[in-house]
C-alpha positions in Angstrom: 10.7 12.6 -16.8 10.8 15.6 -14.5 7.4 17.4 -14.0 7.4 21.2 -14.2 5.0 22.7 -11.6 3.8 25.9 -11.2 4.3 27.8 -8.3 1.3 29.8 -9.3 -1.3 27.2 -9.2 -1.4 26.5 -5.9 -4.8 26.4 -5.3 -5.9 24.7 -8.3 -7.5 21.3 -7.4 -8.3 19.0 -10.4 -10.4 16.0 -11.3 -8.8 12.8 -13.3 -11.1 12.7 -16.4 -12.0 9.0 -17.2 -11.9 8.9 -20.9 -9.7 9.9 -23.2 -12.1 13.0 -24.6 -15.4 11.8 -24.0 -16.6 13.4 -20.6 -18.3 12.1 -18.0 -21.8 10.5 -18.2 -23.6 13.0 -16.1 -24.4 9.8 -13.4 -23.3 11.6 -9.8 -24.3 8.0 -8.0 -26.4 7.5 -5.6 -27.6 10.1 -3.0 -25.2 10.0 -0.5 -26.1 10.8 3.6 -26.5 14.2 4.9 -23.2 16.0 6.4 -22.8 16.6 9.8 -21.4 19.5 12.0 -17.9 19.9 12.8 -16.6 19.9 16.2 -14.1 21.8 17.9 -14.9 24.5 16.1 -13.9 22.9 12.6 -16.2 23.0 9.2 -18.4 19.4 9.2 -19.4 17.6 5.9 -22.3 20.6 5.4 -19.4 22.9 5.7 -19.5 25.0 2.5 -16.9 27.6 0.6 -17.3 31.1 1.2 -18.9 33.1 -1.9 -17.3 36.2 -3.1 -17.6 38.0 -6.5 -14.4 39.0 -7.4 -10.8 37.5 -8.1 -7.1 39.0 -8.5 -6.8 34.8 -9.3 -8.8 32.9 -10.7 -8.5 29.1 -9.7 -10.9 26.4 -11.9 -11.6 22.9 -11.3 -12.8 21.3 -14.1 -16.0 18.7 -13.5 -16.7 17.2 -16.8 -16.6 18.1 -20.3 -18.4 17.1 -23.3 -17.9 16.8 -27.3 -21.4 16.6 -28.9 -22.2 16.7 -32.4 -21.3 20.3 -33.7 -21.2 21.1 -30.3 -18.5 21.3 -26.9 -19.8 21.9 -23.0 -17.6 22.4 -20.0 -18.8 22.0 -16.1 -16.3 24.0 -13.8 -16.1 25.7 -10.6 -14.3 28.4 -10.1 -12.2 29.8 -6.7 -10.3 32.9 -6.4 -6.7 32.7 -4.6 -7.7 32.7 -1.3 -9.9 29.4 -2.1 -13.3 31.2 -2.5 -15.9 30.2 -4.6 -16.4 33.0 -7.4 -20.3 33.8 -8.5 -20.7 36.8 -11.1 -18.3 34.6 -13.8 -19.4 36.5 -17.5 -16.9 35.5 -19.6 -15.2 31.8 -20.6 -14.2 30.8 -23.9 -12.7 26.9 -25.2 -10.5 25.7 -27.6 -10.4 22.1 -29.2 -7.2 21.4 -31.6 -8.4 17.6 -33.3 -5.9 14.8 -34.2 -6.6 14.1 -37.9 -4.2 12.1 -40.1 -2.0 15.5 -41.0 -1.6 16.0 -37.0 -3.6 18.9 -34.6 -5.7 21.2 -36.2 -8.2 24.3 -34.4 -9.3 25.7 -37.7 -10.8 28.7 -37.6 -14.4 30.1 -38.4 -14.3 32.4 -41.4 -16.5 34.7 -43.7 -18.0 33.6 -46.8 -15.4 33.8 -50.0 -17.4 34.8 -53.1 -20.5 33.6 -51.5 -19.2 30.7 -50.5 -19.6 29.9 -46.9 -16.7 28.3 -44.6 -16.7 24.6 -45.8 -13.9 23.8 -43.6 -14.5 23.0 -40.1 -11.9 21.0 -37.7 -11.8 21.4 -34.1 -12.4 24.9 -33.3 -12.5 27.9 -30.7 -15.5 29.7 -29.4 -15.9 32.8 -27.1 -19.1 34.3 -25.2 -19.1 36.1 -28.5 -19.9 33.2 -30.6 -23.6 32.9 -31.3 -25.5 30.3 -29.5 -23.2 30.0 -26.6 -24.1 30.3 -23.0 -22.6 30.8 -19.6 -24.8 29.5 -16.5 -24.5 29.3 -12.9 -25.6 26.2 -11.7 -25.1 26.9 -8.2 -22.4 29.0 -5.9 -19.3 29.5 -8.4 -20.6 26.2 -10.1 -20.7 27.0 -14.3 -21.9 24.9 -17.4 -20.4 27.0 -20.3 -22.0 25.5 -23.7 -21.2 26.3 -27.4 -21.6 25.3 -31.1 -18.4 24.2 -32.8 -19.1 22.4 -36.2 -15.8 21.0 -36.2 -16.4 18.5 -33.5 -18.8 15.1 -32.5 -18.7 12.7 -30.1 -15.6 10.8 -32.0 -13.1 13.6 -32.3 -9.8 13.0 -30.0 -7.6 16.0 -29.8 -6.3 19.0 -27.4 -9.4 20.3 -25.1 -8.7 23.4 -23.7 -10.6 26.3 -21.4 -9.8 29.8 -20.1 -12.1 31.9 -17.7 -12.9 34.9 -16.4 -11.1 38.3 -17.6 -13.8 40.5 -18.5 -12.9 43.9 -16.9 -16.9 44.1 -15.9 -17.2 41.5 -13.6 -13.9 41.9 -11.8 -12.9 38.4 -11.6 -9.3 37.8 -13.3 -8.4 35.4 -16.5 -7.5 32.0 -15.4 -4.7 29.9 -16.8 -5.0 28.3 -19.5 -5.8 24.9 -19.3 -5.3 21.7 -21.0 -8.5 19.8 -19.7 -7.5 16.6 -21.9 -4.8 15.4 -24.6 -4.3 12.1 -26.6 -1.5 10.2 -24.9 1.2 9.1 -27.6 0.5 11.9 -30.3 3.5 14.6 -29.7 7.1 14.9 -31.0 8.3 16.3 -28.4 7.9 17.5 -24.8 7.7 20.2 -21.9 10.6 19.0 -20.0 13.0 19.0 -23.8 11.7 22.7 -24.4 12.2 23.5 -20.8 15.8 22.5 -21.0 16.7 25.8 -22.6 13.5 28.0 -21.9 13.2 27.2 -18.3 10.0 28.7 -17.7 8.6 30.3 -20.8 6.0 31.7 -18.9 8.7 34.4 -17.8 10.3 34.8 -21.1 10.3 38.3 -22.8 9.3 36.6 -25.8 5.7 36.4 -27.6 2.6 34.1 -26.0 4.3 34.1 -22.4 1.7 34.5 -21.0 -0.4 32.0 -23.7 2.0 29.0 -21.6 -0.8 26.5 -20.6 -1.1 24.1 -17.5 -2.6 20.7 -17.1 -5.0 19.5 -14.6 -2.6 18.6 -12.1 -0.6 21.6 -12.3 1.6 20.5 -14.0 3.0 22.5 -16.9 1.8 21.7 -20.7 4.2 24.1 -22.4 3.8 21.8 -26.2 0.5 20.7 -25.6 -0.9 25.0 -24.8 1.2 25.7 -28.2 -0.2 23.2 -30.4 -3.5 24.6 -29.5 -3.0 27.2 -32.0 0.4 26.4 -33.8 -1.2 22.7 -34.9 0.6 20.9 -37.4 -1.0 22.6 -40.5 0.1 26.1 -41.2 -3.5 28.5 -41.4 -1.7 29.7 -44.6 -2.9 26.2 -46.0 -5.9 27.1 -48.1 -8.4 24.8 -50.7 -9.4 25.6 -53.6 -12.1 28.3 -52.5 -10.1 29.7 -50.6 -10.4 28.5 -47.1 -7.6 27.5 -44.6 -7.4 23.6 -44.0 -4.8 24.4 -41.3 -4.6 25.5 -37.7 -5.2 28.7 -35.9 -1.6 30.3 -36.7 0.3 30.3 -39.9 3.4 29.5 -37.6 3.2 25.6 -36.9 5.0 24.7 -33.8 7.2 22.4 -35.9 8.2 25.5 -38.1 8.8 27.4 -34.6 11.0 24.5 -33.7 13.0 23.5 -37.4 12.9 27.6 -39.0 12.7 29.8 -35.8 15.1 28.3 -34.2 18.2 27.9 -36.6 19.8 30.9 -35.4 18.7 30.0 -31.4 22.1 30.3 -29.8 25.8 30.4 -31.2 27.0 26.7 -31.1 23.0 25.3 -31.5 22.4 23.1 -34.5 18.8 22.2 -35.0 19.9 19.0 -37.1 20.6 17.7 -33.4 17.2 16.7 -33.7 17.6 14.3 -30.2 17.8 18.0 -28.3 13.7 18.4 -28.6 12.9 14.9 -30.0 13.9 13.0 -27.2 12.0 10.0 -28.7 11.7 9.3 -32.5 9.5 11.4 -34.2 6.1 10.5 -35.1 5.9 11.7 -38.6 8.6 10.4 -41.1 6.1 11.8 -44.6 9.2 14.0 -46.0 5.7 15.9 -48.0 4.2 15.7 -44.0 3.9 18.0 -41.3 7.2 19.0 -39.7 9.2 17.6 -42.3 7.6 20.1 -44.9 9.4 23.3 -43.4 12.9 22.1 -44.4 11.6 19.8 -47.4 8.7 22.5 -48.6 7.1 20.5 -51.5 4.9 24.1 -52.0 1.9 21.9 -51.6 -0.6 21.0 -48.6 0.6 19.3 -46.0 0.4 15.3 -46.5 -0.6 12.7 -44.1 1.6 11.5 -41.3 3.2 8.6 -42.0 4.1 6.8 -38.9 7.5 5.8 -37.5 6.8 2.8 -36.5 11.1 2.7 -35.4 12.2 4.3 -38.0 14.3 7.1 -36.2 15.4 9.9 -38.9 17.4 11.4 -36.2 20.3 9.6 -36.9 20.0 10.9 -40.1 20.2 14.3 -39.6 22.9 14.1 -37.1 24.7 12.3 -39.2 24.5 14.7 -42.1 25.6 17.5 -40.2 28.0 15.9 -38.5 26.6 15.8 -34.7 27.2 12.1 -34.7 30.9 11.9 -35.1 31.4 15.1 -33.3 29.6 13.2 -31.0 32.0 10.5 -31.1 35.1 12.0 -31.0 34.1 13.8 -27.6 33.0 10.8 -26.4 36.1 8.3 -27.6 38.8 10.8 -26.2 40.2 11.3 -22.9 43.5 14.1 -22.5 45.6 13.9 -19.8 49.5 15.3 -18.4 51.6 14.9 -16.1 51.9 17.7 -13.3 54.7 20.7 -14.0 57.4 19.5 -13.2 61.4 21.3 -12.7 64.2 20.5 -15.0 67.3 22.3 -13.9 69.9 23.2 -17.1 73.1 25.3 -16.6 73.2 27.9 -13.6 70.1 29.0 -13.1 68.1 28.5 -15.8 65.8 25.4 -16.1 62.4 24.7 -17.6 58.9 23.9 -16.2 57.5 20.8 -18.4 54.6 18.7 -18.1 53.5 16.0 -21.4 50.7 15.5 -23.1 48.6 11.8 -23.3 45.8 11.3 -26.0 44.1 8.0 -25.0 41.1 6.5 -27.0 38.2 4.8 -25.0 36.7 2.0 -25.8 32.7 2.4 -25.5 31.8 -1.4 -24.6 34.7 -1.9 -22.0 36.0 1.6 -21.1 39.2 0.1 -21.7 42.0 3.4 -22.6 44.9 3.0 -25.5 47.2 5.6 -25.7 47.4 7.7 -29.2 49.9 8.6 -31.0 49.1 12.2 -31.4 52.0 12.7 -33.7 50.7 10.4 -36.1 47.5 11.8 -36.5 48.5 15.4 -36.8 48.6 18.2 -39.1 48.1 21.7 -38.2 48.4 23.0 -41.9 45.2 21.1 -43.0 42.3 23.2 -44.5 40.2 20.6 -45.2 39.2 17.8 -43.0 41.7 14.8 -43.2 40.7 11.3 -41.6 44.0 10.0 -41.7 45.3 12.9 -39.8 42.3 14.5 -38.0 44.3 16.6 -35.1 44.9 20.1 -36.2 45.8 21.7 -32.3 48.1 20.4 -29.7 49.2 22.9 -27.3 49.1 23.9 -23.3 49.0 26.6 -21.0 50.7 26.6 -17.2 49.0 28.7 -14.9 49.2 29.9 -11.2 47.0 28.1 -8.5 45.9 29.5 -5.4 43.4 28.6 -3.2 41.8 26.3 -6.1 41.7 29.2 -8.2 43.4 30.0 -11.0 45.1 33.4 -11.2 47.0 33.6 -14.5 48.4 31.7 -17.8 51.7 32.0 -19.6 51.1 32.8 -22.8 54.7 32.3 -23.8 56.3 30.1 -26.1 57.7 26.5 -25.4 59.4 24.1 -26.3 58.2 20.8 -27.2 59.1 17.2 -28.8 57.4 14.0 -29.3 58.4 10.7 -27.6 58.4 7.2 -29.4 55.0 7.0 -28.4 53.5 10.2 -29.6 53.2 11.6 -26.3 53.8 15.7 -26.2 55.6 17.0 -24.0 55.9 20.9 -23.5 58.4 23.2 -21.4 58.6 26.8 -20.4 62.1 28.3 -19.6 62.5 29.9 -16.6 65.3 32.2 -15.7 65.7 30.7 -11.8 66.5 27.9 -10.1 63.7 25.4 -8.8 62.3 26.4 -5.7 63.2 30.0 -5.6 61.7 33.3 -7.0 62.1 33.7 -10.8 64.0 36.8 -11.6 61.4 40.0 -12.6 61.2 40.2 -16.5 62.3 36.9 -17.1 60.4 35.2 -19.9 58.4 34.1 -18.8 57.9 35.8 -15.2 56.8 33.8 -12.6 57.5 36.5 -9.8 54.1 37.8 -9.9 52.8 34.1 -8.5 55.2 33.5 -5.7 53.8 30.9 -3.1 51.1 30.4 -6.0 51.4 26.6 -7.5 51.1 25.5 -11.2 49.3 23.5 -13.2 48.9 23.0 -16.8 45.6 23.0 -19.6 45.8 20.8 -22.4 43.9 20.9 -25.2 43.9 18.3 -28.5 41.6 19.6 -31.5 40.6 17.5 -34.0 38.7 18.6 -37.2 34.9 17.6 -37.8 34.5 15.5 -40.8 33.0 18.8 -42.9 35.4 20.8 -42.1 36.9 23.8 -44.3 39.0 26.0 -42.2 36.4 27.4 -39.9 36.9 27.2 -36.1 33.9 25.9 -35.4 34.4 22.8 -37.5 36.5 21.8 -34.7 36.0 19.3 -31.6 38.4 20.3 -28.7 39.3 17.5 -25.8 40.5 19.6 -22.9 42.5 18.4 -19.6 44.3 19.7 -16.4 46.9 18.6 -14.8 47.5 18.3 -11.3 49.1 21.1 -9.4 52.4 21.3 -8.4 54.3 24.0 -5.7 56.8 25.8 -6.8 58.1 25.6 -3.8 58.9 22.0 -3.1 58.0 20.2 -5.8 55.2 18.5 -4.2 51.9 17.6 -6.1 47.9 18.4 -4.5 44.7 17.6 -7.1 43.6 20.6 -9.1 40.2 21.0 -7.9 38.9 24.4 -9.2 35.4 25.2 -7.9 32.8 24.9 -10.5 29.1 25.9 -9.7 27.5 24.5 -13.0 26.8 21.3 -14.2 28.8 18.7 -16.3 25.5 19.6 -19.4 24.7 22.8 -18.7 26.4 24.4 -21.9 25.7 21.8 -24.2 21.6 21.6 -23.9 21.3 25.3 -25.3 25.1 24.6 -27.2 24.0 21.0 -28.6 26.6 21.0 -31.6 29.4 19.9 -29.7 32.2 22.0 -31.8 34.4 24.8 -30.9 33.2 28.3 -29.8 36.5 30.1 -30.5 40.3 29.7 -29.7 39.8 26.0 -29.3 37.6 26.0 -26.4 34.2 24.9 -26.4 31.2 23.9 -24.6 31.4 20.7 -22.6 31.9 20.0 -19.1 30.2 23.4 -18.1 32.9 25.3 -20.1 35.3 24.2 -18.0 37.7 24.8 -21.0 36.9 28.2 -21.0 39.0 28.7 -17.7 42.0 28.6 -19.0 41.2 31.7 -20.8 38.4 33.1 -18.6 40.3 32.6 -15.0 40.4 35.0 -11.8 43.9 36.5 -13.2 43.5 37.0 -16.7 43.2 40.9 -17.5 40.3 41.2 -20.2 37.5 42.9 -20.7 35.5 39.5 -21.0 31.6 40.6 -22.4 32.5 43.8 -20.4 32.1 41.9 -17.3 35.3 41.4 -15.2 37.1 38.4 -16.5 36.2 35.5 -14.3 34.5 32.7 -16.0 30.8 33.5 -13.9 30.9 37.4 -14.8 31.6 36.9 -18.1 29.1 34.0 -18.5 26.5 36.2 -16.8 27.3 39.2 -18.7 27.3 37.7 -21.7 24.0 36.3 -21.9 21.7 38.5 -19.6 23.8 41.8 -18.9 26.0 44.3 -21.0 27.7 42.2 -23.0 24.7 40.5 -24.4 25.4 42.4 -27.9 21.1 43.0 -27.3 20.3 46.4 -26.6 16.6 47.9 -26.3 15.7 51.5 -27.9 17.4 53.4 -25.5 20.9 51.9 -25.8 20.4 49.8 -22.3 20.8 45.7 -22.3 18.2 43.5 -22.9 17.9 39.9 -21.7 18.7 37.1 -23.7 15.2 36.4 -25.5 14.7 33.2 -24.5 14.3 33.4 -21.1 14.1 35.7 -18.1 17.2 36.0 -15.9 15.7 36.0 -12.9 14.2 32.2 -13.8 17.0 31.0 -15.8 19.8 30.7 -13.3 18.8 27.1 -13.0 19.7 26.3 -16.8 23.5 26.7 -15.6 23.5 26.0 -11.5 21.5 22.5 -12.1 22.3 21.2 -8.7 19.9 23.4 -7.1 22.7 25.0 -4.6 24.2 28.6 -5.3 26.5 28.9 -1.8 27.2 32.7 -1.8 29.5 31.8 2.1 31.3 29.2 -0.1 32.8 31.8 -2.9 36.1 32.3 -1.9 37.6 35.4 -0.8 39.8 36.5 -2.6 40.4 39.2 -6.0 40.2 38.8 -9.4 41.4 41.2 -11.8 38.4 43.8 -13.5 39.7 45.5 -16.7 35.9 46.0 -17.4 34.8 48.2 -15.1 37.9 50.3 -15.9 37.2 51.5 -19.0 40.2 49.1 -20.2 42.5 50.0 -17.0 44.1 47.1 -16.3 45.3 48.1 -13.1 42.3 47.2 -10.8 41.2 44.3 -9.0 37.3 43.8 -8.3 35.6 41.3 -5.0 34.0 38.3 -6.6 30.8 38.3 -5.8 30.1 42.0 -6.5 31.9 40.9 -10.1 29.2 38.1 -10.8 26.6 40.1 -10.0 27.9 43.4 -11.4 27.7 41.2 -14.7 23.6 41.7 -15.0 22.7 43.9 -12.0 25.0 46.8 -13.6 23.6 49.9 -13.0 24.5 52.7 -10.7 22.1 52.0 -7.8 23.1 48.5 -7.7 26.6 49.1 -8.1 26.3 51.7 -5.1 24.5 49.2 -2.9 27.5 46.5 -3.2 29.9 49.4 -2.1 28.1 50.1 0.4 28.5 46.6 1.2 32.3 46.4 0.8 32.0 45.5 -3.0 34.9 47.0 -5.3 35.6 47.4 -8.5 38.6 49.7 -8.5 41.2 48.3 -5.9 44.7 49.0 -7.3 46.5 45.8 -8.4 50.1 45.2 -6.5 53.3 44.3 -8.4 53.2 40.8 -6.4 50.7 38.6 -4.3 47.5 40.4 -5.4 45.7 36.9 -5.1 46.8 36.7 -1.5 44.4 39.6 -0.5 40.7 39.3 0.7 37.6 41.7 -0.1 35.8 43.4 2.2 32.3 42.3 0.8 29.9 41.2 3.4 27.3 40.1 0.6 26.3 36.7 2.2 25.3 38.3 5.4 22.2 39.2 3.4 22.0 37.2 0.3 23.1 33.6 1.2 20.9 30.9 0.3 18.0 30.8 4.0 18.9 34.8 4.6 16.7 37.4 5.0 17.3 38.4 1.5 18.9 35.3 0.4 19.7 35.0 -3.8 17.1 31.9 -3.9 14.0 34.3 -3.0 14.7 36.4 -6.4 16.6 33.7 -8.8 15.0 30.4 -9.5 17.7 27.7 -9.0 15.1 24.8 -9.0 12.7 23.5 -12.0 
């Protein structure tokens, strides 16, 4: 597993505890010899920190820890940024979340109920506030912060956490937070599966940002921070005086995960449980925690019941369907042939390519060809098993320069060979090889010099499906590309600056989004629609697949508007930190985007008469107000160019954005968007 760092803990240094919540035994060894004086004008082994009393960071090493009975102690020293020991520390506070047979609980202290006092005491969290604790400085930013909490003794395993500093008085800022020790082997799920989507939650626009927690190597502990307070027993939990017997918050982390979540992203099914429980889960008690969100017996939470193999995620997938829309993305492979020219009478002759559906076998990777006819039915409004294909059909579209700069939309004709094979052909009013005649249907003019190549799409319908689009499972191809000119055939090989998963993690229920295009391979289906030439509004971006991918989570066309009627992000996650989500390869090459138009209805108030530069088009998409738009001007970025009757695509832009904002410039995209985790 990938480790998230933090690029702001840089200067924290941490100590390996050596037992699993137990601290240290207090034995610092034998005296060792005395330090010596550095030479060359560098510090010796006397050498010591320099001593401040202020921080705008506040850096701390823990030294030990200990759980007492009834009681918790931390030993920590404490740097600002610049690596400085910090004296003048007032303020600390601790946290312990303890692993009991219903999962993590920090229960909190409470006031008496009818003159009963608090009878419920697991794990814990104390402040400076709480009575008996105390702060002291054993030595030059050296603490020992000590505190009663019943809810611990020397036996309790759990979460062990520890914040510092923050007290306006003292001017010394809040530290991290920080996960000083966990039990290994005791969570459902992890940083790196919540970081799939959120990226860095520590950016988000959501609640708790800044509440994410790191561990004592820097790393990130994202699950391990949240179960601090959102422990597996809801505070809402009570006995029979009254008193919680759960956690901190009444919002478990499980219910975040299983309730919150259900309406996460368009296309996101949280009954693809594999998506944040990349391992089986621990608990499988359906009256347990986690399961009791979903299957709410109205009683307290039971005990976990462990696994012990038992994976109930195949269970869920399979009930809603994940599994064998899993499978039918998996066992099916389109492909064509490249357009090519049939002449008829005089001039007239068609533009065909056909269609193969081939099945893959798993264990061999073996490919049988399908006989699509056989298994479809495009009148079905139910789901049928012996005919499961509802959707056959293609698109040509004009090629140039590896991108693609329109679609017929036209009607074709089509017929089935022996086989079941499809093939699909466009009339076109001209001979092969020369310019088809203006209005023609369909009118190639537009493309001269431009070369074609067709998408294919075959839909089949999930196995609970009613009629709805997104009951659907869409296998898309392209062809190879073929010039009109000659006849002769080059591999498509569109540029694509996202990777192969970076739909599906956020869109894990592998079905249709709309018009039978969907989420895998990066969107790549999307293209067909969503290309350089097709004249659409597209979010509101221009109608490339990147502006109208940008737009449509983070910019205008998010559909989420603050107050005053201007966008808001996508909640999830900040845009500035998300790029990487998409762009998982690390590498956004601005000098590599090529130069050349793409239509821009958007910024036109529906005008379909204008052209936009590409780069100022993807970056329109989010940075879309007037300065910014008057800064890529400025720069040679349009958004009004007038569109010419023919070879449009032919023309370059006069942008000159990489000069500044190319990945190692000056001002380079890399220093402002994070395109590594």
């Amino acid at each position: 597993m990938k480790r998230f760092k933090s690029k702001k803990l840089a200067y924290l240094v941490a100590l390996a505890l050596t037992s699993l919540l137990m601290g240290c035994d207090g034995d610092d060894g034998a005296a060792g010899v005395d330090g010596v004086d550095g030479v060359d004008g560098q510090p010796g082994d006397s050498w010591t920190l320099p001593v401040v009393t202020s921080s705008t960071e506040t850096n701390v090493k823990v030294i030990n820890y200990i759980l007492g009975e009834g009681s918790i102690s931390y030993e920590f020293e404490v740097t600002n940024e610049n690596g400085e020991l910090v004296n003048g520390l007032i303020d600390a506070e601790g946290k312990v979340a303890a692993l009991t047979d219903k999962g993590f609980i920090n229960n909190r202290n409470e006031d008496p109920i009818n003159e009963v006092a608090d009878n419920i005491h697991i794990g814990g969290a104390v402040t400076m506030s709480t009575e008996g604790a105390t702060l002291t400085a054993l030595g030059d930013g050296h603490y020992q912060f000590t505190a009663p909490m019943l809810g611990v003794n020397t036996g309790t395993e759990g979460i062990v956490w520890l914040r510092v500093g923050g007290n306006s008085e003292s001017g010394i800022a809040r530290s991290y937070e920080l996960v000083v020790n966990k039990p290994e082997g005791a969570f459902s799920t992890t940083t790196e599966a919540c970081y799939a989507c959120h990226v860095d939650y520590s950016t988000s626009p959501n609640r708790h940002a800044s509440y994410v927690a790191q561990g004592m190597d820097g790393e990130v502990t994202f699950v391990e921070g949240c179960l601090t307070c959102h422990g597996s027993v809801s505070r809402d939990m009570v006995n029979e005086e009254g008193f919680s017997t759960g956690s901190y918050a009444s919002n478990t982390l499980s219910k975040i995960g299983h309730i919150n979540h259900q309406e996460f992203e368009t296309g996101f099914s949280v009954m693809n449980c594999s998506s944040c429980h990349t391992e089986p889960t621990i608990n499988i008690n359906v009256a347990g925690p986690g399961c009791i969100d979903c299957h709410d017996t109205g009683d307290i939470a039971g005990d976990i019941i462990p696994g012990n193999g038992s994976d109930l995620r195949a269970l869920h997938e399979a009930k809603s369907a994940i599994t064998s829309n899993k499978a039918l993305a998996d066992t099916y492979k389109v492909t064509g042939t490249a357009p090519a020219w049939f002449s008829d009478s005089g001039d007239a002759g068609q533009w065909c390519t056909t269609l193969s559906l081939f099945e893959i076998d798993a264990a061999t990777g073996a490919e049988t060809l399908v006989n699509i006819h056989d298994l479809f039915d495009e009148s079905q409004t139910t789901h049928n098993p012996d005919k499961p294909i509802n959707y056959v059909g293609s698109y040509f579209h004009g090629v140039y320069n590896n991108s693609v700069i329109g679609r017929i939309t036209d009607a074709y004709e089509y017929s089935y060979d022996a086989e079941g094979r499809k093939t699909m052909c466009y009339a076109i009013s001209a001979g092969h090889g020369l310019p088809p005649v203006a209005g023609s249907t369909p009118d190639l003019s537009a493309w001269p010099d431009a070369g074609l190549m067709a998408s294919l799409r075959v839909s089949f319908t999930a196995k609970d499906y009613m009629g709805a689009e997104a009951d659907v499972v869409t296998i898309h191809g392209y062809t190879d590309v073929t010039s009109q000119a000659d006849g002769s055939v080059t591999d498509y090989d569109r540029r694509h600056s996202v990777g192969t998963d970076s739909c599906t993690t956020c869109h894990n229920n592998l079905s249709n989004y709309h018009k039978n295009g969907n989420f895998a391979n990066g969107g790549l289906g999307c293209v067909a629609c969503h290309n350089n030439g097709q004249d659409r509004s597209a979010k509101n971006s221009a109608p490339g697949f990147g502006p109208m991918v940008h737009s449509m989570h983070w910019g205008v066309g998010s559909e989420k508007l603050n107050d005053d009627g201007t966008p808001n992000v996508a909640s999830v996650i900040a845009p500035q930190t998300s790029c990487v989500a998409c762009h998982d390869n690390g590498v956004v090459d601005l000098k590599t985007v090529p130069n050349q138009f793409m239509r821009a209805k958007a910024f036109n108030d529906g005008d379909s008469t204008k052209m936009a530069s590409p780069i100022t088009a993807n970056c329109f998409a989010c940075h879309n107000d007037d300065y910014a738009l008057a800064h890529m001007v400025q720069n040679g970025g349009t958004t009004t160019e007038e569109v010419p009757a023919t070879e449009w695509y032919k023309l370059n832009a006069s942008e000159s954005c990489a000069t500044c904002h190319a990945e190692g410039r000056s001002s380079g995209i890399e220093k402002y968007h994070n395109f590594t985790r």
